[in-house]
Kinemage of the C-alpha trace (Angstrom):
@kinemage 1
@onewidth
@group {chain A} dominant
@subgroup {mainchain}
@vectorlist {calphas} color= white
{ca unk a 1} P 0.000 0.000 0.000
{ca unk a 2} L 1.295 3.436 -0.482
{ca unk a 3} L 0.953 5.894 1.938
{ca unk a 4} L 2.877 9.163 1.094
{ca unk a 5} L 4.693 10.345 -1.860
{ca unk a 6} L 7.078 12.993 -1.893
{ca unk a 7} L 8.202 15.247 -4.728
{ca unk a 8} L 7.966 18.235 -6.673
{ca unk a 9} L 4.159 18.886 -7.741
{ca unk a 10} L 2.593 21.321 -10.719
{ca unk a 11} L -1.092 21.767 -11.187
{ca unk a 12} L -2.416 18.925 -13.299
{ca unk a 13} L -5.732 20.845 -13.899
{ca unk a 14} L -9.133 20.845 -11.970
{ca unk a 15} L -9.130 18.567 -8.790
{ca unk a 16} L -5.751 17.122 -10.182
{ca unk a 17} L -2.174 17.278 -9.199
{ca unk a 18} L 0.792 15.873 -10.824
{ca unk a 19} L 3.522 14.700 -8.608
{ca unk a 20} L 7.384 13.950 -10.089
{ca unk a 21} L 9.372 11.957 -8.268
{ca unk a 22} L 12.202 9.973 -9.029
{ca unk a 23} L 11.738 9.602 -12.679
{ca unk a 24} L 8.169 9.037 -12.558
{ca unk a 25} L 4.954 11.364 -13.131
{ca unk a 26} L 2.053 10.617 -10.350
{ca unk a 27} L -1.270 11.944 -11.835
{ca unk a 28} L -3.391 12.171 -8.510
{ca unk a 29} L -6.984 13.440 -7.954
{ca unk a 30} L -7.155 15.976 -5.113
{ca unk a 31} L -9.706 17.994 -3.882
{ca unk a 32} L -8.740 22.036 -4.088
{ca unk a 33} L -8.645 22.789 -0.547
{ca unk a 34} L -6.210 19.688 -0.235
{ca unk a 35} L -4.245 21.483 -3.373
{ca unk a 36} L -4.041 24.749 -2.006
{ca unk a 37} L -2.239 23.254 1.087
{ca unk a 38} L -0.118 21.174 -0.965
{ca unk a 39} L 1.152 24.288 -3.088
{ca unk a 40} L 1.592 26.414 -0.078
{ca unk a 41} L 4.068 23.989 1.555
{ca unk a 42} L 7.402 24.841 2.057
{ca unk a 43} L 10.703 23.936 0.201
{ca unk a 44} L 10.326 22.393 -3.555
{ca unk a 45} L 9.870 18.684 -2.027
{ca unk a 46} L 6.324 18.594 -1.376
{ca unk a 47} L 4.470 15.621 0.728
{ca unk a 48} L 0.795 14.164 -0.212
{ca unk a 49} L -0.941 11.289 1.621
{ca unk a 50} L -2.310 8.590 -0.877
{ca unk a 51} L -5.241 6.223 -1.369
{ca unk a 52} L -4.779 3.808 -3.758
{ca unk a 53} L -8.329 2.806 -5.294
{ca unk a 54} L -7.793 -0.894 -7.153
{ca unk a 55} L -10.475 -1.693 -8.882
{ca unk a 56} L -10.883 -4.514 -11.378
{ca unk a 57} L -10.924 -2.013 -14.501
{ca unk a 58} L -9.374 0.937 -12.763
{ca unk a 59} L -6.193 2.098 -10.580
{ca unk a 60} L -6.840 5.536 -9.132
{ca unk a 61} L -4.506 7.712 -6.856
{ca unk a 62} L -6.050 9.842 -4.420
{ca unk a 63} L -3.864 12.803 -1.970
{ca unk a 64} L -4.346 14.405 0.783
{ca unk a 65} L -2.754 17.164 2.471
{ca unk a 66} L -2.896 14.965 6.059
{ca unk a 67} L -3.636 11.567 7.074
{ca unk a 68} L -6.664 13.183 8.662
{ca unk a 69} L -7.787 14.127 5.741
{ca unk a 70} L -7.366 10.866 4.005
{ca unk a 71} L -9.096 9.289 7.167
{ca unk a 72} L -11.777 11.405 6.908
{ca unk a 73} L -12.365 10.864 3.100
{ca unk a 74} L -12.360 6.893 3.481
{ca unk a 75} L -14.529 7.106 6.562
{ca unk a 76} L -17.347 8.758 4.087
{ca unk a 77} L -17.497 6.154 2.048
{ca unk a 78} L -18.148 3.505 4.846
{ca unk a 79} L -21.879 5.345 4.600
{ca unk a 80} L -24.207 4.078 1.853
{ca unk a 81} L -24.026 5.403 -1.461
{ca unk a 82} L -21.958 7.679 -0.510
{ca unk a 83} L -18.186 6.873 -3.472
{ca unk a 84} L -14.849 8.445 -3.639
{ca unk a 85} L -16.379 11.031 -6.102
{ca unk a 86} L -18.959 12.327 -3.714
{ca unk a 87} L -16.230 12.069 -0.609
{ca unk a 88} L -13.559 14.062 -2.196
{ca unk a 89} L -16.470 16.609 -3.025
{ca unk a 90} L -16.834 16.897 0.494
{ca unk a 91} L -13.296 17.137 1.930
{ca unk a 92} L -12.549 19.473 -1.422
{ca unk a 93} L -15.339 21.928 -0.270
{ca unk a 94} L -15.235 21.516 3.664
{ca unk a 95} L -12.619 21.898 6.344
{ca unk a 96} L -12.778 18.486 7.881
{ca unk a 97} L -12.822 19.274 11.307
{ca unk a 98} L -16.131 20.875 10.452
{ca unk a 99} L -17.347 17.293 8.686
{ca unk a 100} L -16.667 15.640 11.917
{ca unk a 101} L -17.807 18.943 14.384
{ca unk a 102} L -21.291 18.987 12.435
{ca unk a 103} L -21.230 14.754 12.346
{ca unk a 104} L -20.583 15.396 16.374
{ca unk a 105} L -23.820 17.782 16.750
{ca unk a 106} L -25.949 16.801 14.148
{ca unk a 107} L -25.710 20.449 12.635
{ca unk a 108} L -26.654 20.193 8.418
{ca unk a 109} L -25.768 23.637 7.951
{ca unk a 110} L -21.730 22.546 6.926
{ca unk a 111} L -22.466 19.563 5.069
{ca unk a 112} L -25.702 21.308 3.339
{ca unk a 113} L -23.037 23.469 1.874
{ca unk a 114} L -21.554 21.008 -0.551
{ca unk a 115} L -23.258 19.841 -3.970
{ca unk a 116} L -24.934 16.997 -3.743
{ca unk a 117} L -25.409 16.579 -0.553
{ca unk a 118} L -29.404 16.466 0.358
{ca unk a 119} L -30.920 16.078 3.877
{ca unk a 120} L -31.435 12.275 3.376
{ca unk a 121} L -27.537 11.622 2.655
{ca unk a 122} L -26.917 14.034 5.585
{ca unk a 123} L -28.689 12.309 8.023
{ca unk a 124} L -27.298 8.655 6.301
{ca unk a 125} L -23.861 10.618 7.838
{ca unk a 126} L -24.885 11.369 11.031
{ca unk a 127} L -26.196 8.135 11.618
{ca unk a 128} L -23.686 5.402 9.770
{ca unk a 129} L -20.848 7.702 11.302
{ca unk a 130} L -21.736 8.882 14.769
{ca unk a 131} L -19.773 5.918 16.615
{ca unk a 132} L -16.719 6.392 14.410
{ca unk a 133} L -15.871 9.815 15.396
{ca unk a 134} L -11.889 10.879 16.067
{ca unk a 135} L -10.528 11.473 19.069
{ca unk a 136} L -8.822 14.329 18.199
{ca unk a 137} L -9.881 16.893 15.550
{ca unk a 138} L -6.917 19.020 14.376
{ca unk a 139} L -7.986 22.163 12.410
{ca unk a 140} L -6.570 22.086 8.791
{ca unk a 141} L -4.034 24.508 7.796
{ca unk a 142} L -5.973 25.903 5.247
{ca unk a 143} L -7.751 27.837 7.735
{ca unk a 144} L -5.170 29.939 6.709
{ca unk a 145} L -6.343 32.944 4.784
{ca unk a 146} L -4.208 32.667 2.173
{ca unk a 147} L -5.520 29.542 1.461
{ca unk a 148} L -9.293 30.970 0.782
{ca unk a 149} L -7.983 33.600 -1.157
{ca unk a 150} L -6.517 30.746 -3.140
{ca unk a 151} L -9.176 28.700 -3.587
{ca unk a 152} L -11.137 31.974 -4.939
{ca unk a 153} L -9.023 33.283 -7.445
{ca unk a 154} L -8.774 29.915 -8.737
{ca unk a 155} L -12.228 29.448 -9.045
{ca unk a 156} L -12.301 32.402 -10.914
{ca unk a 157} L -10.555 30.278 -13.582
{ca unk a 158} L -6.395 30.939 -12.643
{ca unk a 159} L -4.157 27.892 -12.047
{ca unk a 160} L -2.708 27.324 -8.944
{ca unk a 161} L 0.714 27.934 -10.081
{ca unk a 162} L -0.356 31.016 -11.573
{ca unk a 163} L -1.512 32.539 -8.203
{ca unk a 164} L 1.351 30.798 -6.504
{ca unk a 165} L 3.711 32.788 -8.731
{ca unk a 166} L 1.743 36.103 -8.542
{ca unk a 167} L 1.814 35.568 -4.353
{ca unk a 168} L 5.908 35.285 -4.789
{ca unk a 169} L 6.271 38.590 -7.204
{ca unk a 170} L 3.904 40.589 -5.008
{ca unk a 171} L 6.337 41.551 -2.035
{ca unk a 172} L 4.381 44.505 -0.776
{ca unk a 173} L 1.937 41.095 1.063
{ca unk a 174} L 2.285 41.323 4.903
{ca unk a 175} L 1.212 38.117 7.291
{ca unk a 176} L -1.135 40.895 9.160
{ca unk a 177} L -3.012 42.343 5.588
{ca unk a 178} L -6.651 42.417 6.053
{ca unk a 179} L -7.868 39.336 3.573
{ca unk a 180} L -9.535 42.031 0.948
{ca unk a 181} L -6.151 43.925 0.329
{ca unk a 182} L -4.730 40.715 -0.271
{ca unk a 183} L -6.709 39.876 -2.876
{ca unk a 184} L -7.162 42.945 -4.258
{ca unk a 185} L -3.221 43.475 -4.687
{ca unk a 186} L -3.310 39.302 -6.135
{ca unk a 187} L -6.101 40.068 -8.466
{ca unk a 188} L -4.118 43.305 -10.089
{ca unk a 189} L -1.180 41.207 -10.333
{ca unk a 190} L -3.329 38.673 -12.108
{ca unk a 191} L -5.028 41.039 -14.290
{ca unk a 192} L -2.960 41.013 -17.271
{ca unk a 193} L -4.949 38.071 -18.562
{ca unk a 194} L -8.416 37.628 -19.606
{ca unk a 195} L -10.614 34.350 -17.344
């Protein structure tokens, strides 16, 4: 079984990431909160957690920024009808410790959030995963502002590396910036190109 993979990464495209590592090109779904985390890691080396889905027609590679993450993903599909599409949806569009907080209280208004997701196959959570909660919930890094401004510029159609490299060429960015002038100053920088 693989669990991690190490290596340089680029953006393979929409809930995609393309890891290189020694000599070989890993083409690995990945939900865009989970890439946003990835890309914002330190150093050129960067670390994913796998899932390796076998089928008998298929081989799939699933990362994760954290074996919580991962956890948390194959957890989802223990509940019924509920596949690997539909559970990367979830940890793509939610911070996980709010999956398991709203699993915990029985709150829809997280999980309601995410396409797809109806108040039958919310309650199908509560109920098939209620016993199987963690014992410790660590908050996700991408709680991190940067990491929303991220995620919105490249729904507005940029690539990751293109507001990676933007977020390196635009020095005037302090760690204390209010979240608006961030992407204000990120958006100008982008705005030589047409979405």
């Amino acid at each position: 079984m693989i669990n991690k993979l190490w290596g340089t990464v680029s953006d393979g495209g929409e809930k995609r990431i393309l890891l290189h590592s020694s000599f070989i090109e890993w083409d690995i779904s990945m939900g865009e909160r989970c890439k946003a985390i990835i890309m914002q890691q330190e150093g050129t080396k960067k670390v994913i957690y796998i899932h390796l889905l076998h089928r008998e027609d298929t081989m799939k590679l699933f990362g994760f920024s954290s074996s919580f993450v991962r956890e948390t993903f194959l957890s989802l599909q223990k509940v019924n009808g509920i596949g690997p599409k539909q559970a990367l949806g979830i940890v793509s569009e939610l911070d996980v410790s709010y999956v398991w907080r709203s699993i915990k209280t029985k709150d829809f208004a997280p999980l309601s959030t995410v396409s797809g997701l109806g108040k039958k196959k919310i309650e199908q959570i509560f109920v098939q995963l209620k016993d199987n909660l963690p014992d410790e919930q660590p908050v996700e890094k991408s709680s991190d502002i940067r990491s929303d401004i991220i995620l919105g510029l490249v729904h507005m159609g940029y690539t990751h590396d293109e507001v990676y490299e933007a977020m390196e060429n635009t020095p005037e960015i302090a760690k204390d910036m209010p979240e608006d002038e961030i992407f204000r100053l990120l958006l100008k920088k982008l705005g030589g190109r047409s979405i």
